[in-house]
Structures are given as C-alpha cells and as structure tokens.
VEXMARKOL-28367 format. One record per residue (C-alpha): x, z, y; residue in one letter; residue number from 1. Coordinates in Angstrom, 2 decimals. Example, Ala and Ser with C-alpha at 12.3 -4.5 7.8 and 13.67 -1.06 7.14 Angstrom:
// residues 2
SITE        px        pz        py   rest    nr
SITE     12.30      7.80     -4.50      A     1
SITE     13.67      7.14     -1.06      S     2
This chain:
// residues 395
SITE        px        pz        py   rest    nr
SITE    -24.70     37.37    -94.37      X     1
SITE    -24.00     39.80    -91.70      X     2
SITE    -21.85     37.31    -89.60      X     3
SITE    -24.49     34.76    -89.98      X     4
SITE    -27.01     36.80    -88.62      X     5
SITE    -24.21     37.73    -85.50      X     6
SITE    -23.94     33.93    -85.01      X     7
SITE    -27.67     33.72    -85.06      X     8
SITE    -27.94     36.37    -82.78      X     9
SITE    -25.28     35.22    -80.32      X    10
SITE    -26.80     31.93    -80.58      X    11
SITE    -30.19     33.10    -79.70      X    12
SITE    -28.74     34.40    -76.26      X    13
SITE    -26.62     31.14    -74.76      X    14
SITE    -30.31     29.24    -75.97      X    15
SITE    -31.90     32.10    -73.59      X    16
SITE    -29.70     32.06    -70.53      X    17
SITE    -29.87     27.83    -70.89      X    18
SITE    -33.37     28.17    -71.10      X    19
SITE    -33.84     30.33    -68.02      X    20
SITE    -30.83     27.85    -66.17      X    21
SITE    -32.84     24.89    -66.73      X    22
SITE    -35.91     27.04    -65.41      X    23
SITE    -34.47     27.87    -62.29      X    24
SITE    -33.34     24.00    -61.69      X    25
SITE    -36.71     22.79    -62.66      X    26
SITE    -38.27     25.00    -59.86      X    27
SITE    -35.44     23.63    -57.51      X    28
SITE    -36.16     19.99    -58.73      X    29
SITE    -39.95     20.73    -58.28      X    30
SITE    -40.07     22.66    -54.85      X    31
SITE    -37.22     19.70    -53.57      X    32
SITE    -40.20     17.27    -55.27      X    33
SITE    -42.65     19.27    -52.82      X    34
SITE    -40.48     19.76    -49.76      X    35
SITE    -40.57     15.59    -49.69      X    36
SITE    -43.94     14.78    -50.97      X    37
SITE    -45.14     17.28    -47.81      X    38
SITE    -42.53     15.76    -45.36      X    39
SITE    -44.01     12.29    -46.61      X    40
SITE    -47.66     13.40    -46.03      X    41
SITE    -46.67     14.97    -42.27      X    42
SITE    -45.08     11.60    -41.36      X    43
SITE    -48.42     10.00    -42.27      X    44
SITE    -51.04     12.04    -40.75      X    45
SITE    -51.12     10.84    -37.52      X    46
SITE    -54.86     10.81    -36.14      X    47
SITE    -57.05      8.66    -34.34      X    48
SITE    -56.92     11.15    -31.48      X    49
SITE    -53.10     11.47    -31.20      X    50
SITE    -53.10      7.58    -31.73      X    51
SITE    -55.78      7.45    -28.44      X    52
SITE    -54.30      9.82    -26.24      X    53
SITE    -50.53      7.99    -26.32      X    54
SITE    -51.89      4.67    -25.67      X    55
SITE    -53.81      6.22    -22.94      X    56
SITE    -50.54      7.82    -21.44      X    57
SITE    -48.46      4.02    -22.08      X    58
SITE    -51.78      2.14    -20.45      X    59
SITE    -51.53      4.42    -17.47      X    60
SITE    -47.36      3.69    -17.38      X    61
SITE    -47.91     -0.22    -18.26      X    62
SITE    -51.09     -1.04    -16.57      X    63
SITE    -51.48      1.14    -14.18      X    64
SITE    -54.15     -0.83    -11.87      X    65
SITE    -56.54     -2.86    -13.92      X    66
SITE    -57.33     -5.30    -11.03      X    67
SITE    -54.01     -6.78    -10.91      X    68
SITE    -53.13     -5.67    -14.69      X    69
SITE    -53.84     -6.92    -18.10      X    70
SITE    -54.16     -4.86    -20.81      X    71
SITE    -55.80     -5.40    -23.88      X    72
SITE    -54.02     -3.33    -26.86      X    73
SITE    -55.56     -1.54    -30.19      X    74
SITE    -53.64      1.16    -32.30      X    75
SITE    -54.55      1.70    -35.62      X    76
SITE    -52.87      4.85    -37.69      X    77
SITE    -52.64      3.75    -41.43      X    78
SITE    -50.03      5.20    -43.58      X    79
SITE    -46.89      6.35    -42.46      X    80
SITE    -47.32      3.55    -39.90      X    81
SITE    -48.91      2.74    -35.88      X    82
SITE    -50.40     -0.66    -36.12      X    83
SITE    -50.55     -2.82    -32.97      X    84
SITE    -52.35     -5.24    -32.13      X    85
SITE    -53.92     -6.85    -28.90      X    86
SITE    -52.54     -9.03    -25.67      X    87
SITE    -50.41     -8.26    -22.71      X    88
SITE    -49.04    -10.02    -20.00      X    89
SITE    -45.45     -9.18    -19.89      X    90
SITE    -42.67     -8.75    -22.34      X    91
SITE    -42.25     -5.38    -20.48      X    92
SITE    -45.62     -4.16    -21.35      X    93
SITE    -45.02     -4.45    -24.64      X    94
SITE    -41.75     -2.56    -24.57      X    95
SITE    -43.54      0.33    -23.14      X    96
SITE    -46.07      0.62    -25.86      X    97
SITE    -43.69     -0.01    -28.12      X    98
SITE    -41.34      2.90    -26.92      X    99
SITE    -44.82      5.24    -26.62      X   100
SITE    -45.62      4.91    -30.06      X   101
SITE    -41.92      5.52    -31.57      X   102
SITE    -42.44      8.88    -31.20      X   103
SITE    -45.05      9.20    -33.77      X   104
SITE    -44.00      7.26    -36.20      X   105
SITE    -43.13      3.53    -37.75      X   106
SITE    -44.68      1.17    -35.18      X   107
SITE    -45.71     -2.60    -36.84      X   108
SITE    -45.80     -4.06    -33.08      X   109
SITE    -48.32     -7.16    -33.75      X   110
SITE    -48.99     -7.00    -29.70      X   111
SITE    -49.05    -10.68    -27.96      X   112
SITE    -47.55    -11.91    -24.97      X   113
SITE    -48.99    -14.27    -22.67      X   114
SITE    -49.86    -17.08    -23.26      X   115
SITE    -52.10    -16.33    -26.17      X   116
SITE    -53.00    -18.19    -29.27      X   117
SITE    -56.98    -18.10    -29.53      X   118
SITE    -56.62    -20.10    -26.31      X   119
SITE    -54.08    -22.31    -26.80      X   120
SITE    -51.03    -23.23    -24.49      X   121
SITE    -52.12    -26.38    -23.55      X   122
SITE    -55.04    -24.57    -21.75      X   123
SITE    -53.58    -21.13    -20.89      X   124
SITE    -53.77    -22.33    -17.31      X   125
SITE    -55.97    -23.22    -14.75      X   126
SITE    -56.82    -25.14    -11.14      X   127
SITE    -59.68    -24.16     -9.20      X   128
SITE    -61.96    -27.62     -8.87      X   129
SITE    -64.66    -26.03     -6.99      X   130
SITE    -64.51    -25.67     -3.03      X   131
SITE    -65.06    -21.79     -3.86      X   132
SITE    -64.95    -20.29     -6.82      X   133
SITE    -67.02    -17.05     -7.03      X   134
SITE    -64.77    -13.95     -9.21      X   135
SITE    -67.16    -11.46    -10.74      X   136
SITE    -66.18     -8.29    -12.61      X   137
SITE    -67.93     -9.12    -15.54      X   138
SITE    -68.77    -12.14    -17.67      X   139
SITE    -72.41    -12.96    -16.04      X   140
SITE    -73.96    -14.10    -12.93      X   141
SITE    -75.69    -10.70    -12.14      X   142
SITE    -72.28     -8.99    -12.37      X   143
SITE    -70.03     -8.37     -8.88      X   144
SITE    -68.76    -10.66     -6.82      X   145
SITE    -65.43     -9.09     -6.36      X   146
SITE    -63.44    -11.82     -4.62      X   147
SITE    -63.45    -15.87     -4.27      X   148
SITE    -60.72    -18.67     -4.68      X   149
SITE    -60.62    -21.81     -3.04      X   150
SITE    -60.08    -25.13     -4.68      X   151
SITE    -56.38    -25.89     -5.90      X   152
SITE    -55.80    -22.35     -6.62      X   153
SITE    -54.29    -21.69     -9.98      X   154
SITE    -54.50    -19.32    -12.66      X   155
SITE    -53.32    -17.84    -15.98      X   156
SITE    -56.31    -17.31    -18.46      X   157
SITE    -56.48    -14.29    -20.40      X   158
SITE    -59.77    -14.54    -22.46      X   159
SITE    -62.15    -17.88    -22.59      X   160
SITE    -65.80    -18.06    -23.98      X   161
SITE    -68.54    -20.90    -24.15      X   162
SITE    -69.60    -20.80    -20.47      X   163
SITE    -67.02    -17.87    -18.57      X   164
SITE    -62.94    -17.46    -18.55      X   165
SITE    -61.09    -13.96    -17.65      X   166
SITE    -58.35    -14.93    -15.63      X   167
SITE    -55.78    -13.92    -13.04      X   168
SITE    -55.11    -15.61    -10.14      X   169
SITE    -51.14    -16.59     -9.56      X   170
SITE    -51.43    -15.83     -5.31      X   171
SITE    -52.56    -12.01     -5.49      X   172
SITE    -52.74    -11.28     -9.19      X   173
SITE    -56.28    -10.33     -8.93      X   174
SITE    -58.20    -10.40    -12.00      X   175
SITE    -62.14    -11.25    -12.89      X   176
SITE    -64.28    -13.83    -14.67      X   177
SITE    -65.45    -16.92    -13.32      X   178
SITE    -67.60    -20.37    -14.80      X   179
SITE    -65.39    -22.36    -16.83      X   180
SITE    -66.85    -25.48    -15.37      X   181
SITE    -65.19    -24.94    -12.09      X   182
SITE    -61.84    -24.82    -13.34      X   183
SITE    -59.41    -27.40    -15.03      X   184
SITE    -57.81    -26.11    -17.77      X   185
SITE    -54.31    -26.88    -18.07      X   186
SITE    -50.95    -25.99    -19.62      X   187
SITE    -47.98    -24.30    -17.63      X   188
SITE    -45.88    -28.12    -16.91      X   189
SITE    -49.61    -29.32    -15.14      X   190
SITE    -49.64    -26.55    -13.29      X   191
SITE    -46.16    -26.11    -11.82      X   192
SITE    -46.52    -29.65    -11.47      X   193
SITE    -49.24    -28.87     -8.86      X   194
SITE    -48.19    -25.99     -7.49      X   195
SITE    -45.14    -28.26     -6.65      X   196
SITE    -46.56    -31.22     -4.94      X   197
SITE    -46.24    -31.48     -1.24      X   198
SITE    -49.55    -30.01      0.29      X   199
SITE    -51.60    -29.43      3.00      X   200
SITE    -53.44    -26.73      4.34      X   201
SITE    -56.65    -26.69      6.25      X   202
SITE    -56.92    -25.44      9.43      X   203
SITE    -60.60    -25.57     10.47      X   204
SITE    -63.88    -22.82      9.06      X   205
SITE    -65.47    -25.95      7.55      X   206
SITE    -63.82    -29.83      6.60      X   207
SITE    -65.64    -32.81      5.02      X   208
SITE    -63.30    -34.49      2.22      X   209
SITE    -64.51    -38.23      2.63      X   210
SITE    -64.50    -40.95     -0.49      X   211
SITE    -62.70    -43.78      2.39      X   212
SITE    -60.79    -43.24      5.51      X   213
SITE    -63.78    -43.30      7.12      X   214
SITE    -66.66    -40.59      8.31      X   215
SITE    -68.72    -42.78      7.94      X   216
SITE    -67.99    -43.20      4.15      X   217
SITE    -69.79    -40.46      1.47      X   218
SITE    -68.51    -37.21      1.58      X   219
SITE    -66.85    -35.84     -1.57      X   220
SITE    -66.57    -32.23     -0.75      X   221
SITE    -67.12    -29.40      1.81      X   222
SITE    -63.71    -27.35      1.67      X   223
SITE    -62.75    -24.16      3.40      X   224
SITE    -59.81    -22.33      5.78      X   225
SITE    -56.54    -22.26      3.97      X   226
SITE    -57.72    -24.54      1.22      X   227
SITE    -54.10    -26.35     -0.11      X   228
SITE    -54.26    -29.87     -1.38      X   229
SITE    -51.79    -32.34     -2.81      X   230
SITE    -50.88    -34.53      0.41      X   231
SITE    -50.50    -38.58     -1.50      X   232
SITE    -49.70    -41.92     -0.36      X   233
SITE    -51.96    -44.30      1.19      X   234
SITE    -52.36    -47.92      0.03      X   235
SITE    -51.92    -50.62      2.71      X   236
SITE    -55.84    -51.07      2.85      X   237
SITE    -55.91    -47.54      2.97      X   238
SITE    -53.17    -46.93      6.18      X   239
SITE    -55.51    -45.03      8.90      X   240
SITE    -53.40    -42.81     11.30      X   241
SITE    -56.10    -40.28     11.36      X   242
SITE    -56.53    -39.39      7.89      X   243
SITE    -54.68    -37.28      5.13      X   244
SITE    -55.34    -38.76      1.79      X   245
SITE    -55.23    -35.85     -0.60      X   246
SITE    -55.69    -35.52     -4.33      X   247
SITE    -58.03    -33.82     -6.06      X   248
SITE    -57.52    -31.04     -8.56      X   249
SITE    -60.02    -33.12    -10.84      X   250
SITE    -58.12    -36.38    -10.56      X   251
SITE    -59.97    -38.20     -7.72      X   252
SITE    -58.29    -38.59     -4.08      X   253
SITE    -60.18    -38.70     -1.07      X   254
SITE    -59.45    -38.08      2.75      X   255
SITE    -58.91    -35.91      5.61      X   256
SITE    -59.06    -36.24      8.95      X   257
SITE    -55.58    -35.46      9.87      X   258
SITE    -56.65    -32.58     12.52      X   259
SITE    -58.34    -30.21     10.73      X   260
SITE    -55.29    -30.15      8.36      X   261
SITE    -51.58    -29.07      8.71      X   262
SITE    -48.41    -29.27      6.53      X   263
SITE    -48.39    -26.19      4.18      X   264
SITE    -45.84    -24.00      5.39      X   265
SITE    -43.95    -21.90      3.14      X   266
SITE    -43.63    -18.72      5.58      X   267
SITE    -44.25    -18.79      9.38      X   268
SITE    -41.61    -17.10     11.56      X   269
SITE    -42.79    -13.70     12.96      X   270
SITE    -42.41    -14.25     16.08      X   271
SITE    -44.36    -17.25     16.64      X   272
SITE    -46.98    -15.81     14.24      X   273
SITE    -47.18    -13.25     16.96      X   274
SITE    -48.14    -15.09     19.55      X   275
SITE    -50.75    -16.83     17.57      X   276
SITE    -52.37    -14.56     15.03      X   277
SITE    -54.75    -13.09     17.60      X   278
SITE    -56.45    -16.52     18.81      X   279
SITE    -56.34    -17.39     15.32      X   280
SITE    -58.16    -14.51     13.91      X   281
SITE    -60.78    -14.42     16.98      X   282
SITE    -62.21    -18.11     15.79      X   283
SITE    -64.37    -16.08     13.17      X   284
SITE    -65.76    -13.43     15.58      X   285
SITE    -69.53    -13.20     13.98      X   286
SITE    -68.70    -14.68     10.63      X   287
SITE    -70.63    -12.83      8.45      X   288
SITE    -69.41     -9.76      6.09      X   289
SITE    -69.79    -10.65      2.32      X   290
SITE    -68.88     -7.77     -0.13      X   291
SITE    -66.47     -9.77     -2.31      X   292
SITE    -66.26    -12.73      0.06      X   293
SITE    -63.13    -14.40      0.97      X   294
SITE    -63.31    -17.67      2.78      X   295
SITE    -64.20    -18.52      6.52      X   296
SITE    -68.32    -18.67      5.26      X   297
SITE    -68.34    -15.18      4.80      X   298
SITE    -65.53    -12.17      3.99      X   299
SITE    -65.42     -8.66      3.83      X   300
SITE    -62.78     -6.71      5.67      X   301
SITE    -59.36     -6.90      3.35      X   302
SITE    -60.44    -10.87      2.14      X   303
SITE    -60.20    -11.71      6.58      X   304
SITE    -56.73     -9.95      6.86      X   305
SITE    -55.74    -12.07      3.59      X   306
SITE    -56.75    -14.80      4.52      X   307
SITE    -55.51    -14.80      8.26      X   308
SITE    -52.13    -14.01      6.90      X   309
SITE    -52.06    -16.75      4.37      X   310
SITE    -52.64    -19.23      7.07      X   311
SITE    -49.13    -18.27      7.92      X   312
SITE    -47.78    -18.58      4.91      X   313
SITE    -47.94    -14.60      3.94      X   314
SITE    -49.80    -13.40      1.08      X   315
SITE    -50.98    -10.12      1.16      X   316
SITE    -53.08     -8.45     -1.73      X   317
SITE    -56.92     -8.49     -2.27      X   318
SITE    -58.16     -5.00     -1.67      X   319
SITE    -57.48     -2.76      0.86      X   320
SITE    -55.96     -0.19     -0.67      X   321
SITE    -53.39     -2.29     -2.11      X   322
SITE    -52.36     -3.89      1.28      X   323
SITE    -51.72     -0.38      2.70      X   324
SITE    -49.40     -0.11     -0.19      X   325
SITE    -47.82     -3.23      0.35      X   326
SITE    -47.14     -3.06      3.64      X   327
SITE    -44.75     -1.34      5.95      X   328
SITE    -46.07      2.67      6.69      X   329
SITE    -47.61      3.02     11.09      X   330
SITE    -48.47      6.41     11.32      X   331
SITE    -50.01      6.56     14.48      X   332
SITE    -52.33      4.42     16.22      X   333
SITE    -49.94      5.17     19.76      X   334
SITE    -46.90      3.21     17.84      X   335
SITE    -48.99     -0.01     16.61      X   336
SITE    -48.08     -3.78     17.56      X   337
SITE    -49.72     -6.85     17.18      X   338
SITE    -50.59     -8.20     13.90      X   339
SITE    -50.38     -4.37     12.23      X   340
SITE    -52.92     -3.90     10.04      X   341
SITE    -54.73     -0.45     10.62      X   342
SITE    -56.65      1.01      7.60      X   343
SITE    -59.82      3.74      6.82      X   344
SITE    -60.88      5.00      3.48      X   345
SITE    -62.36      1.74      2.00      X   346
SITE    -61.48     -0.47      5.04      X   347
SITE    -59.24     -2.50      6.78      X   348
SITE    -58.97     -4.76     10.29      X   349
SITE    -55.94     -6.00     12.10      X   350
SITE    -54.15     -4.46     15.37      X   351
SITE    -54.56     -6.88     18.14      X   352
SITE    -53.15     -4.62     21.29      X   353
SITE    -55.25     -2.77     24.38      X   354
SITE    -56.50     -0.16     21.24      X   355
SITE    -58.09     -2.72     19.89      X   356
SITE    -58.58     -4.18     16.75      X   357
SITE    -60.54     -6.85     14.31      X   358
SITE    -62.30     -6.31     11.50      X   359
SITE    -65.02     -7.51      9.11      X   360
SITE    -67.82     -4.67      9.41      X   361
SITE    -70.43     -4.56      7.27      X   362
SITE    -72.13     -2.01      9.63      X   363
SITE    -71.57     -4.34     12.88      X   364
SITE    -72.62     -7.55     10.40      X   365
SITE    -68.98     -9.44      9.98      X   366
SITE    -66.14    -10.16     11.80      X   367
SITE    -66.22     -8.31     14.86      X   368
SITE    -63.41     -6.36     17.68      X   369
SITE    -64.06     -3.05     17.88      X   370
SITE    -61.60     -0.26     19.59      X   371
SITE    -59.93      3.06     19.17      X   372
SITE    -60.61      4.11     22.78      X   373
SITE    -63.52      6.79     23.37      X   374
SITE    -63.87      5.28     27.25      X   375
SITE    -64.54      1.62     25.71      X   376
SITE    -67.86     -0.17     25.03      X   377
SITE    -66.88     -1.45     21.97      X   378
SITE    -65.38      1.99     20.56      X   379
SITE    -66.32      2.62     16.82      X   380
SITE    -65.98      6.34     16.13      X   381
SITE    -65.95      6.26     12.62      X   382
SITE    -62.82      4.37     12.59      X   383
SITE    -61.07      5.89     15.37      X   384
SITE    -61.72      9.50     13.37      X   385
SITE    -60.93      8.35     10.36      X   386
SITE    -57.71      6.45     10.78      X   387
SITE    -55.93      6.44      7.75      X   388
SITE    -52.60      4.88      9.24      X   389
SITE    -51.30      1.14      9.32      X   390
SITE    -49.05     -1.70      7.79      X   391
SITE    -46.32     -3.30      9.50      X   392
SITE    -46.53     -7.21      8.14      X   393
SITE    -44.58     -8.56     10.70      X   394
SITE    -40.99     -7.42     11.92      X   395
C-alpha cells in the first residue's frame, strides 16, 4: 500500500511539472498567436490620410505641372492592401505611383495608360476641323479661354462627354477642353497618317480656302498664320499655277492661292531666321491682345512669341513661364541678340536690337514695340524695372 501511494505521489508531480510545461508553451503559442494577429492588423491600418498625403507627394514627382500633365489617379486603403485606380499618360507615371505606394503596403495597381478604354482607341485621337479652336479650362463656354489651335492640329483625348473633350495638344502639350464638334475623332494610324502628309503652311494674318481654283468660286473657310494643311494633287481640270489644292481635315479639298502659303518647313536655319524674324513679327504691330488668344486675330504675349517661332519651324511652349524654362538663360538686357526672348513676371516679348523689343501688351492694347531705354519715346518702365532675364532660341 505504501509504495502505491509513493507511485501515486511521484506520479502526481511529473502530471504537475507537465501541466505547468504545457502552460508556459500555451502562453508562448498564444502571445506568438498575438505578436502576428497585431503585426497583421499594423500592416492593414493604413488611413485615408496617409493614403492622401503619398499620392500628393507622387502627383507632385509625376505630374508636376497640370497644364502640360495628366493625372487622374484614386487610392483606396482596404485591407492589408493600396488600391489604384485612375488614368495616366505615361508608363512612367505609373511607375512612380506605383513605387510611392510600396512603402505602405501591397499595392493592386489597376492605374491605366493612355489610350483609355471608356473612349475607345479608335477615337483616342483627334484633328482640329475648325479654323480656330477655342481651349477653355473647364468643360463650359463661360469657363477660360486659355489658349487656341488652328485647324489640322492634333490631339490625344483624355476624357470625352456629350458636347466637350479634355485633351492635349501633340505641338506644346497643353491641356484644356474644347467642343467635340470641332474636332475629328480618330485613332493613332489616322493621325500619324496626317501628321505625315506633305503640308503647307500659311504665311499671311488671314487666307480664303476656295471650293475651285478660282476666287471667284465659294469660299470654304477663313484660316489663320501658321495653319498646316495636307498639300494634294490637282486633277488636269483642276491644273492652275496659282493655287495649292489642300485637303481638309474633314475630308473635303479645296484651294489656295499659292502666295499666301509656303512649304512646311521642318526647322529654319538660325541664321536666316535672324535676318527675318524681325520683319516677320512687325506685320502684327496693333493686332489686338486676347487673354488666351493665339492666332494672328488676336494673341496675348507668350501665344505671339509661339507663334512667330513656329513659322520657322520652332515650337516653343504656351505660357510664359514655361518658355523661360525652355529656353537658353540671358541675364542681362546689355548681352541680348536678336530673336531673344526677354521675360517679366507674367509676360513675355521678343528682343529685336536698339533696346528694343515686341510684345503683346494688354496695357498698350496688342502687339506693340516698346523699349528698355529711359531716353526713348516708346520706353515702358514697368518692363525695363522688372526684367526678369531672357531666352536664347536661336544660336
């Protein structure tokens, strides 16, 4: 009996110490249970604001200028998860965001790259049809004008609703809304197509396209300085040495007469450009300033030095600010040369030697000369004391 109750006993303590063994494990097994379940839930609880704030930061790094850049992205925390979604225009874009959001957590990158679906590719493109195509900064007539186009320009079209398309315009990458009925919707083999086709350019303010070779015949269409159109073959009842027959963005051809137009260059050597750029630039003396304007009807300051450079085959960006930064760095006005652009906060004109320069003003009423030199009739204070530097377009 006695070594039956020692057995007991003994057996009563290796059941004790297993008991408390398996207690400590259990504790292990639960905190470990604990240690991942919180890990888990710290992984997930990324907020809105966090979520906000680094697609703020990757906007400002991808999309840095919304007049040139599209950006159109949504992220959604949900889980242990970033959810993506939206449009951009470059593979690159979406890269960045991509890398941004890495750092918080699983990203499901649902982002799209242009061209985008709701429109479809076979009209992800676009060709200005009208002679000028008015760019506002908002989907309605009341909104901005904030620059123009001219017909045959083409496009890559971001958003598209019943009566207005977002869009950016291939040339200077500007971006805005304009009618959809001005513009012929396209897909990207139409449009190279076009861009490709021999062209010309027109060289006068104002040109009459005609239905015949003939001016007599009805007129078609009033087009504009720097206008490019597809240059086409004449029938044998059509052969007239003074007329361009050109084809429409729209389909229809009609004609030019053949000096008010030139062959499109593709870049004009500096130093005949030069020679030339002040003459050229001095046919719009009094055209009036338009805030948003672009064409030789009416322009603000940065849409004349655009377009007086494109006539030579340069392209230069829309706003003034941007053409400082695109251009070579004058610092003083002592070491400009012709053709320099010289720029003010909010302004812009063109060098044309003697201190002078030409601008569109809206305080003098449009395109006017004005000059740096106190002594001078036409000396504009404002811009001689607030100088800002100029651009070197030429070399």
């Amino acid at each position: 009996m006695m070594i039956f109750q020692e057995k007991l006993y003994l057996g009563d303590e290796m059941n004790l110490q297993l008991f408390n063994l398996l207690k400590k494990c259990g504790i292990i097994f639960f905190g470990t249970i604990l240690f991942f379940t919180f890990q888990a839930m710290a992984k997930s609880s990324i907020t809105k604001e966090q979520a906000a704030e680094v697609l703020k930061l990757a906007t400002e790094k991808a999309a840095p200028d919304n007049r040139v850049s599209y950006f159109n992205i949504k992220a959604q925390p949900f889980g242990t998860k970033i959810i993506l979604t939206g449009k951009v225009l470059t593979d690159d874009q979406k890269v960045i965001v991509h890398a941004a959001f890495q750092k918080l957590g699983d990203v499901d990158n649902k982002i799209e790259v242009f061209p985008f679906s709701d429109i479809g590719r076979n009209k992800s493109y676009g060709i200005t049809k009208s002679p000028v195509l008015n760019i506002r900064g908002a989907n309605k007539h009341s909104s901005e004008l904030i620059s123009q186009a001219l017909m045959g320009s083409t496009m890559l079209i971001l958003e598209a609703e019943e009566k207005w398309l977002k869009v950016q315009f291939e040339e200077d990458k500007y971006i805005g809304w304009v009618e959809k009925s001005n513009v012929v919707m396209t897909d990207s083999q139409n449009m190279e197509s076009w861009k490709n086709e021999k062209k010309i350019m027109i060289t006068k303010p104002i040109n009459f396209l005609y239905a015949k070779p003939d001016v007599n015949s009805p007129v078609v269409a009033k087009i504009y300085y720097t206008t490019k159109l597809t240059l086409t073959q004449m029938s044998t009842l059509e052969q007239n040495k003074n007329f361009y027959k050109v084809q429409l963005p729209y389909g229809p051809c009609a004609f030019l007469k053949i000096e008010n137009a030139k062959i499109d260059p593709s870049q004009v050597a500096s130093d005949i450009v030069k020679k030339e750029i002040v003459n050229e630039a001095k046919k719009f003396l009094t055209t009036p300033y338009l805030w948003g304007g672009t064409t030789s009807m009416m322009t603000d300051c940065s849409g004349f030095t655009q377009t007086i450079y494109k006539f030579y085959g340069y392209s230069l960006p829309r706003d003034a600010d941007q053409q400082q930064s695109a251009t070579k760095p004058v610092n003083k006005i002592e070491e400009l040369k012709v053709g320099d652009l010289v720029f003010f906060p909010g302004h812009v004109g063109m060098y044309i030697g003697n201190m002078k320069f030409i601008h569109s003003s809206a305080s003098l009423g449009g395109v006017s000369i004005s000059s740096f030199d106190p002594k001078a009739s036409d000396y504009f204070e404002w811009c001689a004391k607030n100088f800002k530097g100029g651009g070197r377009v030429l070399e």
